[in-house]
C-alpha positions as CSV (number, residue, x, y, z in Angstrom):
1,X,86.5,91.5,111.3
2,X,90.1,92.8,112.5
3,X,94.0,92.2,111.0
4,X,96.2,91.2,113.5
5,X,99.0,90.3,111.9
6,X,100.5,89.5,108.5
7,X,103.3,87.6,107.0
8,X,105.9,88.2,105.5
9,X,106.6,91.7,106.2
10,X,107.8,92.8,102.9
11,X,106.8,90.6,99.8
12,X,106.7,91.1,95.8
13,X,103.8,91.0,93.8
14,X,102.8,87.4,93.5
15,X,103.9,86.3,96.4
16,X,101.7,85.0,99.2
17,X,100.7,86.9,102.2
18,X,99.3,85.0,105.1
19,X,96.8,86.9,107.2
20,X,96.1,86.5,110.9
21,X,92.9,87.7,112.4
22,X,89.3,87.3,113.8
23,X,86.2,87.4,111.6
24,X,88.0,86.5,108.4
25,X,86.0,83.7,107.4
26,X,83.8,86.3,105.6
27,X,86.7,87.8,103.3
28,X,85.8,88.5,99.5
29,X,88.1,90.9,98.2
30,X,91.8,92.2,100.0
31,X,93.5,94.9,99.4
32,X,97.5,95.7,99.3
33,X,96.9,99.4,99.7
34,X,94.5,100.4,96.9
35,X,95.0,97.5,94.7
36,X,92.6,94.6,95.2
37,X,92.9,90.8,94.9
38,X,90.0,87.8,94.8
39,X,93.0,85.4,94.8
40,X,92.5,84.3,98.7
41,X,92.5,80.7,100.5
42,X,90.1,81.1,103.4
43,X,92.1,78.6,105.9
44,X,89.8,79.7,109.0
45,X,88.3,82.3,110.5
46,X,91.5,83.6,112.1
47,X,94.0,83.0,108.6
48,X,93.8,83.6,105.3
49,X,96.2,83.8,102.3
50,X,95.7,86.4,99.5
51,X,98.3,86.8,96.7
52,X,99.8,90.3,96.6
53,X,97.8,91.6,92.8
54,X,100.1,93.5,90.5
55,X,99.5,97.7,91.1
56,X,100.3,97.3,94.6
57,X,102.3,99.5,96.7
58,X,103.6,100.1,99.9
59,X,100.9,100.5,102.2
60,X,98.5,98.8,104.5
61,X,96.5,95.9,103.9
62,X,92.6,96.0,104.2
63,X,90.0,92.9,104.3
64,X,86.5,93.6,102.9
65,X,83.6,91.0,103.3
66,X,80.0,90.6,101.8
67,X,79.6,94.7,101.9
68,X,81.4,97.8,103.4
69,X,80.7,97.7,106.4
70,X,82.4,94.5,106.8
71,X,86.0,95.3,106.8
72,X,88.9,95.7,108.6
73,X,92.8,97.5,108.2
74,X,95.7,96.3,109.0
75,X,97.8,98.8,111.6
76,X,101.0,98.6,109.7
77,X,102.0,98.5,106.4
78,X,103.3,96.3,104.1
79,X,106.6,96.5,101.8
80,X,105.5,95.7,98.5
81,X,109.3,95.2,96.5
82,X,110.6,94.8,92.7
């Protein structure tokens, strides 16, 4: 699994974040720092969308498959906004 990029930049809670990536076709659960959301479209292995939950912050975004060890972070971070 690995985060390459993400879209939009900045986004509110709610809104739609695509994710670009390899290994992704295995995502469960994603994270907008420590807040967690189950509301992802799996388009492929390289792009998913998750919505951003409310509780999330600035921070960076984290991918988590069947178990622990199958995850990945994102390098930057996120603006979460009002």
């Amino acid at each position: 699994m690995r985060i390459i990029n993400f879209s939009p930049k900045s986004a509110r809670k709610d809104e739609q974040v695509t994710i670009g990536g390899e290994g992704l076709l295995g995502t469960k659960i994603v994270y907008f720092n420590n807040a967690s959301t189950r509301e992802i479209s799996i388009k492929s292995d390289y792009i998913i969308h998750a919505k951003v939950p409310h509780g999330a912050s600035t921070g960076k975004i984290r991918v988590v498959g069947n178990n622990e060890q199958e995850q990945a972070t994102s390098e930057t971070i996120i603006t979460i906004r009002d």
